[in-house]
PyMOL Python script that loads the backbone (N, CA, C, O; Angstrom):
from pymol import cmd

cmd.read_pdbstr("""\
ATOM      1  N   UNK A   1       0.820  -1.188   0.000  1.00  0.00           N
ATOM      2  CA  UNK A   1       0.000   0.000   0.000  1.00  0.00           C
ATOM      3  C   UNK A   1       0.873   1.264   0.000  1.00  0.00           C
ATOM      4  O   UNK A   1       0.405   2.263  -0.547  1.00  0.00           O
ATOM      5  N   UNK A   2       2.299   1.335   0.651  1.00  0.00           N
ATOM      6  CA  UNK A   2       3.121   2.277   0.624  1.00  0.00           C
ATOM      7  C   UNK A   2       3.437   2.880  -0.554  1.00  0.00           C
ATOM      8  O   UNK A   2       3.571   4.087  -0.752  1.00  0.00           O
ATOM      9  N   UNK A   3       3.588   1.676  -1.590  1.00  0.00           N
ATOM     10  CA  UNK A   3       4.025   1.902  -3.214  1.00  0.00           C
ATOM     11  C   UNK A   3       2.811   2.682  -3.568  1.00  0.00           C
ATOM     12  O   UNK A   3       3.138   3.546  -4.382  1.00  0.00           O
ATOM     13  N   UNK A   4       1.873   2.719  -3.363  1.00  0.00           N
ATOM     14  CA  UNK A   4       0.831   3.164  -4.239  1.00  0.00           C
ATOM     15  C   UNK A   4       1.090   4.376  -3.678  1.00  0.00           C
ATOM     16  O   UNK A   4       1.546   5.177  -4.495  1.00  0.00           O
ATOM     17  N   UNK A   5       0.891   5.015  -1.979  1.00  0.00           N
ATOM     18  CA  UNK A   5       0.795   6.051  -1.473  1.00  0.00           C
ATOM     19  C   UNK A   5       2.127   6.883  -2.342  1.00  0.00           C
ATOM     20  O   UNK A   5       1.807   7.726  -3.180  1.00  0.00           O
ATOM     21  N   UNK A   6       3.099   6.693  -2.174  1.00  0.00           N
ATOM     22  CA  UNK A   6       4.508   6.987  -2.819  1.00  0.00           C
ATOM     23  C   UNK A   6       4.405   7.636  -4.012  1.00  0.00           C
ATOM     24  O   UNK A   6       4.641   8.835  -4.160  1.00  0.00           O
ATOM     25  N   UNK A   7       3.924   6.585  -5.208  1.00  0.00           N
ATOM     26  CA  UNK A   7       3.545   6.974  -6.563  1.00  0.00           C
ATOM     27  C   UNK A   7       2.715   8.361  -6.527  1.00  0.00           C
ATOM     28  O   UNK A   7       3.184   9.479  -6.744  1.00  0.00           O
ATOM     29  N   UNK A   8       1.367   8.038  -6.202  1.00  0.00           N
ATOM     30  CA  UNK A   8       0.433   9.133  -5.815  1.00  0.00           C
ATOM     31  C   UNK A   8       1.092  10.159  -5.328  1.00  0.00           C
ATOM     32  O   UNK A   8       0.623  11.151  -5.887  1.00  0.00           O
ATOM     33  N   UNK A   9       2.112  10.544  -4.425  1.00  0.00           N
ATOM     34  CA  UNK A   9       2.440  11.940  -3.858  1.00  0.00           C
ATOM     35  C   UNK A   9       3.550  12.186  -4.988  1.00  0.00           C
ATOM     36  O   UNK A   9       3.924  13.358  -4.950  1.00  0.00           O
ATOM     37  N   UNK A  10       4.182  11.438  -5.974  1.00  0.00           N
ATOM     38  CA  UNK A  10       5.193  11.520  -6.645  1.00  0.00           C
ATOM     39  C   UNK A  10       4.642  11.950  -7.752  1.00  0.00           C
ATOM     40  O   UNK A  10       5.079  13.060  -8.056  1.00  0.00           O
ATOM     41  N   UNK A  11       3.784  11.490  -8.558  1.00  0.00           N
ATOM     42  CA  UNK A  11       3.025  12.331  -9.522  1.00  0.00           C
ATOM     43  C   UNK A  11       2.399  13.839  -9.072  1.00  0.00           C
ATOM     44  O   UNK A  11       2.746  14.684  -9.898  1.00  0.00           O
ATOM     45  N   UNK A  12       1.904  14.175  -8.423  1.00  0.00           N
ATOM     46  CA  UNK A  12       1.104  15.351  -8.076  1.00  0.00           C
ATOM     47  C   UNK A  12       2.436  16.295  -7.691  1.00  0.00           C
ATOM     48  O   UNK A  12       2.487  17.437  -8.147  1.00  0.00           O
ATOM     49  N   UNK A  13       3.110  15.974  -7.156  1.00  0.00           N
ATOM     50  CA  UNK A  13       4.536  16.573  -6.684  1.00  0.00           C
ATOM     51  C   UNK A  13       4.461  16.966  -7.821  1.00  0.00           C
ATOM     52  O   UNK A  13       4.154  18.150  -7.962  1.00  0.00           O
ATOM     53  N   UNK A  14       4.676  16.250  -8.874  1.00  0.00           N
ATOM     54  CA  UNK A  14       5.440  16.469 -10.122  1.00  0.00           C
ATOM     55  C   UNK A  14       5.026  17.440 -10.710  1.00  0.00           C
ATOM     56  O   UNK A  14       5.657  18.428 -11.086  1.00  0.00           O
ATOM     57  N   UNK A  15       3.522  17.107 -10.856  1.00  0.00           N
ATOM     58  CA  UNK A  15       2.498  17.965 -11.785  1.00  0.00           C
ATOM     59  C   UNK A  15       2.526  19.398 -10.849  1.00  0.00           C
ATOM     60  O   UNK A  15       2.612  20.421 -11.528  1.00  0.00           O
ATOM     61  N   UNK A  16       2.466  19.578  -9.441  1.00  0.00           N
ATOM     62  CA  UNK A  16       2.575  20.979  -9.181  1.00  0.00           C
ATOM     63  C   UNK A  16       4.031  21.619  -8.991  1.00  0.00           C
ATOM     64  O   UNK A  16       3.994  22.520  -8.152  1.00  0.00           O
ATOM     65  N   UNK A  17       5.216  21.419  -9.499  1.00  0.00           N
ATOM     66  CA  UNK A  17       6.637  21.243 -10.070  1.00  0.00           C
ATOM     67  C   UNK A  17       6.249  21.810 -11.261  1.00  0.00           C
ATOM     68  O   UNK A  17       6.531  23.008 -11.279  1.00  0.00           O
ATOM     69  N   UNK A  18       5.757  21.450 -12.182  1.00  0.00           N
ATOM     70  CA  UNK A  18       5.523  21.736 -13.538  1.00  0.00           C
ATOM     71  C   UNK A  18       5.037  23.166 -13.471  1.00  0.00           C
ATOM     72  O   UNK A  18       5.620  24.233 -13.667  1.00  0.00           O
ATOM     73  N   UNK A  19       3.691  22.845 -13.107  1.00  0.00           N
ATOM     74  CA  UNK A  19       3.212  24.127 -12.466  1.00  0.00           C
ATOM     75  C   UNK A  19       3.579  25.474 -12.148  1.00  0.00           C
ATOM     76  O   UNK A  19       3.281  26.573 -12.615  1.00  0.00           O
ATOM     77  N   UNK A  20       4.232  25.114 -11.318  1.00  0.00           N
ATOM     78  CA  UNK A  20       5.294  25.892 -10.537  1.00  0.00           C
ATOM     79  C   UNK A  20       6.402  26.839 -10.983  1.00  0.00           C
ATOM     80  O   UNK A  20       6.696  27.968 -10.593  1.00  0.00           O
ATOM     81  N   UNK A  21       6.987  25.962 -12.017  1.00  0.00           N
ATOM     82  CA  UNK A  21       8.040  26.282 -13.453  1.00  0.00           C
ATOM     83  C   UNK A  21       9.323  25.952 -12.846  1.00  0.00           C
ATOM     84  O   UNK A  21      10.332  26.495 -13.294  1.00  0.00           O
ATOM     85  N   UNK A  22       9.421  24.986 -11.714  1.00  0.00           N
ATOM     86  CA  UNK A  22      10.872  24.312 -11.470  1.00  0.00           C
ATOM     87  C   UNK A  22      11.317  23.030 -11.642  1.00  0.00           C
ATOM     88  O   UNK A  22      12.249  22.464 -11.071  1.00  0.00           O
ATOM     89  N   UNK A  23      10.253  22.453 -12.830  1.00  0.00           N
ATOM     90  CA  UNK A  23      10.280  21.525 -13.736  1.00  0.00           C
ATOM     91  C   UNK A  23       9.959  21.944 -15.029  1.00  0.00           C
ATOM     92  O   UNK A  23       8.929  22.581 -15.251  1.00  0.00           O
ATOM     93  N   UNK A  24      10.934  21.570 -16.091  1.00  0.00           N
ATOM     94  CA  UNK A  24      10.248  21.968 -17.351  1.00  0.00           C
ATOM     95  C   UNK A  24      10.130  20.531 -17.960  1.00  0.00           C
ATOM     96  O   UNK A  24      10.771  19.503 -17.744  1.00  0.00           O
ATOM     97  N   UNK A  25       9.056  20.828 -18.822  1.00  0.00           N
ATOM     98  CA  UNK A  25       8.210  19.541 -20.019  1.00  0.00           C
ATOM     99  C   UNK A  25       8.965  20.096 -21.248  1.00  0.00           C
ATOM    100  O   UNK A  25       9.085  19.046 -21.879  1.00  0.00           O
ATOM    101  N   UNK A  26       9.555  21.044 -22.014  1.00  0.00           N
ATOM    102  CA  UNK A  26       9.653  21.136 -23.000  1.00  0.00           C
ATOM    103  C   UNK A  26      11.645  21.179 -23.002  1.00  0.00           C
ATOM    104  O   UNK A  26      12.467  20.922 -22.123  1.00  0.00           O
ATOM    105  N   UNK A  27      11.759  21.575 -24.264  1.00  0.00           N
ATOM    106  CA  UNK A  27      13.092  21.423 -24.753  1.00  0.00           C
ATOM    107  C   UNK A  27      13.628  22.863 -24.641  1.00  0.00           C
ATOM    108  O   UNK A  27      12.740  23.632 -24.274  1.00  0.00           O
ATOM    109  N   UNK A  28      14.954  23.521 -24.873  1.00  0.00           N
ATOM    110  CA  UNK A  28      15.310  24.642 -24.354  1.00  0.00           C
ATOM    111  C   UNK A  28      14.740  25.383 -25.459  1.00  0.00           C
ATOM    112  O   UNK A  28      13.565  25.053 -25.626  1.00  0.00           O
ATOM    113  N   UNK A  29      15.273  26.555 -26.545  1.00  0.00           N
ATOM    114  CA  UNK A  29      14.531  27.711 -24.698  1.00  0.00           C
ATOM    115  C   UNK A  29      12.944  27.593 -24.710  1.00  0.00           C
ATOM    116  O   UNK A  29      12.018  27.577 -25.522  1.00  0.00           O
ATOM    117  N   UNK A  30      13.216  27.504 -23.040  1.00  0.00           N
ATOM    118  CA  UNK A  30      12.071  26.936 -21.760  1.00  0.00           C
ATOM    119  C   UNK A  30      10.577  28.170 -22.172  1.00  0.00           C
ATOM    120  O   UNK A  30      10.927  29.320 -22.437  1.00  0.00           O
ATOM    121  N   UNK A  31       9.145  27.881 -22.196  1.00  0.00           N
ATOM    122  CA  UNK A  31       8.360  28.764 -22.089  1.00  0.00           C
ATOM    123  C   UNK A  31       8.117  28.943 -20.537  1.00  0.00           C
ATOM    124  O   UNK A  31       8.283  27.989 -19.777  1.00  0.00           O
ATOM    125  N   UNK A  32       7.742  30.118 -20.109  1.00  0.00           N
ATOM    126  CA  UNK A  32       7.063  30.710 -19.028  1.00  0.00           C
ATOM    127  C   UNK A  32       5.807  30.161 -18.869  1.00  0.00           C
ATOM    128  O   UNK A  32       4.922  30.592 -19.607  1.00  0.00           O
ATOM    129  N   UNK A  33       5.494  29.159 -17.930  1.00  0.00           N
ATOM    130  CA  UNK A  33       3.812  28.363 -18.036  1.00  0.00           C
ATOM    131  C   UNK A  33       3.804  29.251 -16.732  1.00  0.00           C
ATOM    132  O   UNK A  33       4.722  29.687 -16.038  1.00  0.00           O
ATOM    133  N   UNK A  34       2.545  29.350 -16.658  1.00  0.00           N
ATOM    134  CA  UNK A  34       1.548  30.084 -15.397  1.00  0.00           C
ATOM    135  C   UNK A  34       0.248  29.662 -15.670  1.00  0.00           C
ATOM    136  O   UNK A  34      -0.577  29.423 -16.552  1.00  0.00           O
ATOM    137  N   UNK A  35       0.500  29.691 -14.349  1.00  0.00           N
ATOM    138  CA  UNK A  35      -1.355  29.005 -14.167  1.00  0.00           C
ATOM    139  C   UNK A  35      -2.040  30.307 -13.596  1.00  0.00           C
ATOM    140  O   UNK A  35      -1.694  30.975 -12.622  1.00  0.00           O
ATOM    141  N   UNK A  36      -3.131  30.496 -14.478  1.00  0.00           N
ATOM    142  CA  UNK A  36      -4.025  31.472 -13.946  1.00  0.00           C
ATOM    143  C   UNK A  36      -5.391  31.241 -13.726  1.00  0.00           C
ATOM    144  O   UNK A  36      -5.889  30.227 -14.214  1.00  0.00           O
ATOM    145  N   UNK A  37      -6.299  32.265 -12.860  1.00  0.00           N
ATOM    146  CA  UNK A  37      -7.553  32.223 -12.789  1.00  0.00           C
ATOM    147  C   UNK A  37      -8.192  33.528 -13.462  1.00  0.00           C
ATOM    148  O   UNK A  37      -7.780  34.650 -13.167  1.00  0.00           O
ATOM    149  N   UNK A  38      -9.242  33.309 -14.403  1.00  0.00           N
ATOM    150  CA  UNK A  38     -10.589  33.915 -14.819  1.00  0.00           C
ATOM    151  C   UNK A  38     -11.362  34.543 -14.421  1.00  0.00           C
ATOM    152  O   UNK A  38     -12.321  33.807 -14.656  1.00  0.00           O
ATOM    153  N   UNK A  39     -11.965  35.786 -13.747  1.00  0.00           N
ATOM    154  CA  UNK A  39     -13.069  36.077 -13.304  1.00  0.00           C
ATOM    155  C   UNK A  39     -13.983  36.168 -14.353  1.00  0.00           C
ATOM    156  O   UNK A  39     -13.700  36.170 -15.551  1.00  0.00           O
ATOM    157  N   UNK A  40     -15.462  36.271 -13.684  1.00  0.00           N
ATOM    158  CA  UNK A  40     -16.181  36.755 -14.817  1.00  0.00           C
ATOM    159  C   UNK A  40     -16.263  38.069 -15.178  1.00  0.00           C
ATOM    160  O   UNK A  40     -17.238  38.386 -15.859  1.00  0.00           O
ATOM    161  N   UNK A  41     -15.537  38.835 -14.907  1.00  0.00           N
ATOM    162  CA  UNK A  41     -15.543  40.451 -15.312  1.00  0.00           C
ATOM    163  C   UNK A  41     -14.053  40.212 -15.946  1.00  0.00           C
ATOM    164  O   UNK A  41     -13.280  41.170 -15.929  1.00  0.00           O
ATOM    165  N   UNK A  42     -13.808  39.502 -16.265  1.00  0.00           N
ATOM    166  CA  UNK A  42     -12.556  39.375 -17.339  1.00  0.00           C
ATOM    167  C   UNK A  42     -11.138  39.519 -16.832  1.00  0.00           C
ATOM    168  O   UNK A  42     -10.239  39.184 -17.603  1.00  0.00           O
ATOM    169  N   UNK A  43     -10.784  40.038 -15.471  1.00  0.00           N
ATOM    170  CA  UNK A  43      -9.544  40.063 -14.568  1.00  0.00           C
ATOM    171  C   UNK A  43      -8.793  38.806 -14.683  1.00  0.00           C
ATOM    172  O   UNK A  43      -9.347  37.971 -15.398  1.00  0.00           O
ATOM    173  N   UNK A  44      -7.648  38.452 -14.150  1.00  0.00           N
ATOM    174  CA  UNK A  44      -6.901  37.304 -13.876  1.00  0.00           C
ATOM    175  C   UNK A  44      -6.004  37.226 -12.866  1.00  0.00           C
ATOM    176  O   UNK A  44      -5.262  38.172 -12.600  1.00  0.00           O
ATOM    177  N   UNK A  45      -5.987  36.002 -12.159  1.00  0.00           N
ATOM    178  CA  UNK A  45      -5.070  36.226 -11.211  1.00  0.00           C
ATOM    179  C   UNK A  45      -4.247  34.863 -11.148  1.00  0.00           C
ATOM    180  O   UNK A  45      -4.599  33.684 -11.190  1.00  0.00           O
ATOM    181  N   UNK A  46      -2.755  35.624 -11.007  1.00  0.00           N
ATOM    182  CA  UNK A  46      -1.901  34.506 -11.264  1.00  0.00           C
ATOM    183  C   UNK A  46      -1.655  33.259 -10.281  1.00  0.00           C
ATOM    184  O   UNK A  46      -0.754  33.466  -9.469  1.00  0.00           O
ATOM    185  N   UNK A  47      -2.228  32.111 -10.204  1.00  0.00           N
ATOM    186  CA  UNK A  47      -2.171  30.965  -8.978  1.00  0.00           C
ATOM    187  C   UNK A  47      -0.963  30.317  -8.845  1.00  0.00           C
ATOM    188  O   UNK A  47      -0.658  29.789  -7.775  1.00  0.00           O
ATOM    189  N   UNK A  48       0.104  30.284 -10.263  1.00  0.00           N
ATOM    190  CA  UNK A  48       1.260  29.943 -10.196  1.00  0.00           C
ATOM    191  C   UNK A  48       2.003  29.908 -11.116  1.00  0.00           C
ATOM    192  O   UNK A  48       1.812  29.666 -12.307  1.00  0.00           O
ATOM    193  N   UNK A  49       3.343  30.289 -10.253  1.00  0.00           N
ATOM    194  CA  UNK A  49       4.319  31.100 -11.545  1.00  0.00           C
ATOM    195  C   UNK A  49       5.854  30.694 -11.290  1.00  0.00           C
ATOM    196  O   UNK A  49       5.866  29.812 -10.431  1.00  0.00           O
ATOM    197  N   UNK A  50       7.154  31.015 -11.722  1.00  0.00           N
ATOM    198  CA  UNK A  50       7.993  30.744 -11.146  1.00  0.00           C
ATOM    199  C   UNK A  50       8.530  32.242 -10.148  1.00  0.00           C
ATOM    200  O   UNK A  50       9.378  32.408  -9.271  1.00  0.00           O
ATOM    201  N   UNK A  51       7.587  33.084 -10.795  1.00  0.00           N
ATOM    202  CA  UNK A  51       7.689  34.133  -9.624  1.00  0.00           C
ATOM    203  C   UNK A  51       6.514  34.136  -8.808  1.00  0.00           C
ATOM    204  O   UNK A  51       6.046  35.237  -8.519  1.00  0.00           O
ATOM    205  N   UNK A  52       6.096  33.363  -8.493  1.00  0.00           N
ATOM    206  CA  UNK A  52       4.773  33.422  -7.553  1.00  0.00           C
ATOM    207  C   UNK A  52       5.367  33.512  -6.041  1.00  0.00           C
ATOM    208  O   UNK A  52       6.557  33.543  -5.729  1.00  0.00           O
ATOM    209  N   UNK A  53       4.547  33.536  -5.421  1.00  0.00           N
ATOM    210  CA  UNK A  53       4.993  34.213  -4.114  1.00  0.00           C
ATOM    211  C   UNK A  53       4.908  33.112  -3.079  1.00  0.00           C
ATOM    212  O   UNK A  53       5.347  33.251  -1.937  1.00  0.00           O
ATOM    213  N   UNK A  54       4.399  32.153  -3.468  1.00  0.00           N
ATOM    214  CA  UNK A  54       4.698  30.575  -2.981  1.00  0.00           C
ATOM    215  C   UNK A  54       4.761  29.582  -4.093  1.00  0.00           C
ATOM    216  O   UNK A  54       4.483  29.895  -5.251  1.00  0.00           O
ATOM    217  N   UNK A  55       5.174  28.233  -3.690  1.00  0.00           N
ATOM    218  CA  UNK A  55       5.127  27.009  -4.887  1.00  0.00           C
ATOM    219  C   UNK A  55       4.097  26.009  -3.905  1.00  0.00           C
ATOM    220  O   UNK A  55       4.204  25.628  -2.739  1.00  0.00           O
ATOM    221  N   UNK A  56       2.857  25.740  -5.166  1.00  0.00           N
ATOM    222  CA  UNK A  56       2.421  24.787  -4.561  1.00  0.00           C
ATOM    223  C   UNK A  56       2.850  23.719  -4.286  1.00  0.00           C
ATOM    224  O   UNK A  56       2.449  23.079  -3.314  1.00  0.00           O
ATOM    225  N   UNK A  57       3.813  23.292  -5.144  1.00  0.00           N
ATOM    226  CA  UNK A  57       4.609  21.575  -4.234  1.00  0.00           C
ATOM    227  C   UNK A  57       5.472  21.862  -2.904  1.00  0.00           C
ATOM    228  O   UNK A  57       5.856  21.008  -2.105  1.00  0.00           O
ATOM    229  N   UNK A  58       5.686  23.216  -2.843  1.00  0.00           N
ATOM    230  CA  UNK A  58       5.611  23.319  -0.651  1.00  0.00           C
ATOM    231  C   UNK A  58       4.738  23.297  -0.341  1.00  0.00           C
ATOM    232  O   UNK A  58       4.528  22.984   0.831  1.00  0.00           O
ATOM    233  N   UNK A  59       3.834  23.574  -1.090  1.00  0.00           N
ATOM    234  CA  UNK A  59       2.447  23.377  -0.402  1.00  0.00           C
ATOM    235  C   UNK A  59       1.470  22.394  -0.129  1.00  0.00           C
ATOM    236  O   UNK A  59       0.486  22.341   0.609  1.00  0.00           O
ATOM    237  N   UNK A  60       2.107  21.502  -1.067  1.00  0.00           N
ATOM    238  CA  UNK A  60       1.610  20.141  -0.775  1.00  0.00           C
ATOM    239  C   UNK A  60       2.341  19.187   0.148  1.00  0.00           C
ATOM    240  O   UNK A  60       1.838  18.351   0.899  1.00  0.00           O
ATOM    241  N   UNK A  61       3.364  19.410  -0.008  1.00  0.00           N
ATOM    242  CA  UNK A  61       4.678  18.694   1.307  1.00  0.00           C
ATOM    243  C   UNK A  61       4.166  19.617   2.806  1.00  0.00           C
ATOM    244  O   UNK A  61       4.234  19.069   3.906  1.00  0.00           O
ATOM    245  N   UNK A  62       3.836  20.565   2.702  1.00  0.00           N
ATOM    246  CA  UNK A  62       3.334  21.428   4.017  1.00  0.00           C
ATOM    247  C   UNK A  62       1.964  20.890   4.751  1.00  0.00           C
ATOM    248  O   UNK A  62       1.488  21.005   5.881  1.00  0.00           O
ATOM    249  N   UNK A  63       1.566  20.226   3.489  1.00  0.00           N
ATOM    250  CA  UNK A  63      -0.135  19.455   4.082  1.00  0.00           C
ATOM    251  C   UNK A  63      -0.051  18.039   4.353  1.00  0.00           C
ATOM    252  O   UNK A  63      -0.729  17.511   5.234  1.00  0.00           O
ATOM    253  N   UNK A  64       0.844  17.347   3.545  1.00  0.00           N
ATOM    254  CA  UNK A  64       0.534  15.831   3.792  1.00  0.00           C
ATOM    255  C   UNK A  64       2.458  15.631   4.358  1.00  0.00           C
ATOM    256  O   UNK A  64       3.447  16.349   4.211  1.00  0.00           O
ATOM    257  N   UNK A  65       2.225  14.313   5.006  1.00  0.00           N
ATOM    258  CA  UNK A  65       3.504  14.010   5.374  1.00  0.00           C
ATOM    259  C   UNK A  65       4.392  13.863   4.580  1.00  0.00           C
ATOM    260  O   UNK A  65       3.766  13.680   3.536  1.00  0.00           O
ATOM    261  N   UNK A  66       5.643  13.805   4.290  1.00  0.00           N
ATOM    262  CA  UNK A  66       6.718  13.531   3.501  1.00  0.00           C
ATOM    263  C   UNK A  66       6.476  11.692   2.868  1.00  0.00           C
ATOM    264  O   UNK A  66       6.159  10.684   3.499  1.00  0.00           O
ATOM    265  N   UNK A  67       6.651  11.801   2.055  1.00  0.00           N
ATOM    266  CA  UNK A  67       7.275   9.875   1.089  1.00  0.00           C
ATOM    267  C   UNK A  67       8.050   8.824   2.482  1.00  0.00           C
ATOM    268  O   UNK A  67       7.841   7.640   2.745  1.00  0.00           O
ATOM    269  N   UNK A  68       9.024   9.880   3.197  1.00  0.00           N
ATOM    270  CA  UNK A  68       9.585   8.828   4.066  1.00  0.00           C
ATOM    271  C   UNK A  68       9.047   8.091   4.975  1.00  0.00           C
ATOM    272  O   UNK A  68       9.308   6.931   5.295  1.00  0.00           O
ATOM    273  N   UNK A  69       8.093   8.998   5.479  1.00  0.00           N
ATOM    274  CA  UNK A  69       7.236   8.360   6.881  1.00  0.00           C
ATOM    275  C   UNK A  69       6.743   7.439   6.776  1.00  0.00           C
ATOM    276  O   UNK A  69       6.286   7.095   5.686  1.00  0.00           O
ATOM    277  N   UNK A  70       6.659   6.775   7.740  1.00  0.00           N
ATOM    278  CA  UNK A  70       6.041   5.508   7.578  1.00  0.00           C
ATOM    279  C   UNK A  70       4.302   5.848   7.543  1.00  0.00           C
ATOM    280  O   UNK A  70       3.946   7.000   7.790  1.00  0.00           O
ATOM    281  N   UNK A  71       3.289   4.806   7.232  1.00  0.00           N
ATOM    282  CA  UNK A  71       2.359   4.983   6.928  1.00  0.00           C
ATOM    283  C   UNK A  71       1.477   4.216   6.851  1.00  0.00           C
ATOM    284  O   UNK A  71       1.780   3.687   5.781  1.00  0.00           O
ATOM    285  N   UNK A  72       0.364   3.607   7.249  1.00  0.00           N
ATOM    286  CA  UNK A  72      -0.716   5.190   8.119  1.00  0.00           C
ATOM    287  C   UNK A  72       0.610   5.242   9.607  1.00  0.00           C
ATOM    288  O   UNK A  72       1.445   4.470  10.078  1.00  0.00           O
ATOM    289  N   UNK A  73       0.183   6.450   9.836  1.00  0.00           N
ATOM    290  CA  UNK A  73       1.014   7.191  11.102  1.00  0.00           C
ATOM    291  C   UNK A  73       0.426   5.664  12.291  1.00  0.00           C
ATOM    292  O   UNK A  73      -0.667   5.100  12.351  1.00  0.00           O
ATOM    293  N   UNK A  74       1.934   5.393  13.204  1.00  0.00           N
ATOM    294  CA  UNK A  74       1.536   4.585  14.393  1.00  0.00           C
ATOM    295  C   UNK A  74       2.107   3.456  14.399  1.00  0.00           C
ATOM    296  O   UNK A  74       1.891   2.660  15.313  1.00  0.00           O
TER     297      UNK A  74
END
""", "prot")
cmd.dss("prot")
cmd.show_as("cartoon", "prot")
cmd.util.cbc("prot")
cmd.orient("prot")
């Protein structure tokens, strides 16, 4: 069950890495990906960037336990 838990935090890691822009998917030179949000009055606001003002993959290591721990906790 560990392997599965592992995989699972290792993909999403990844994908908010990508996200993030301290992983790149493409070949050099690198594009600027940002993830943004839409209002309906046409505004945007940036959710993630490599200048964003946090990275969500701390933010996901900040919520769930680390890969090492053992697991379930006990």
């Amino acid at each position: 069950m560990e392997c599965v838990r592992d995989a699972a935090h290792s993909a999403v890691f990844g994908l908010l890495c990508v996200l993030d822009g301290v992983r790149v998917i493409d070949d050099p030179p690198h594009v600027d990906l940002h993830l943004t949000a839409t209002n309906p009055d046409g505004t945007t606001t940036t959710l993630a960037s490599l200048l964003g003002p946090f990275s969500l993959h701390e933010e996901l290591n900040g919520l769930v336990h680390p890969p090492s721990e053992r697991w379930p906790a006990g």
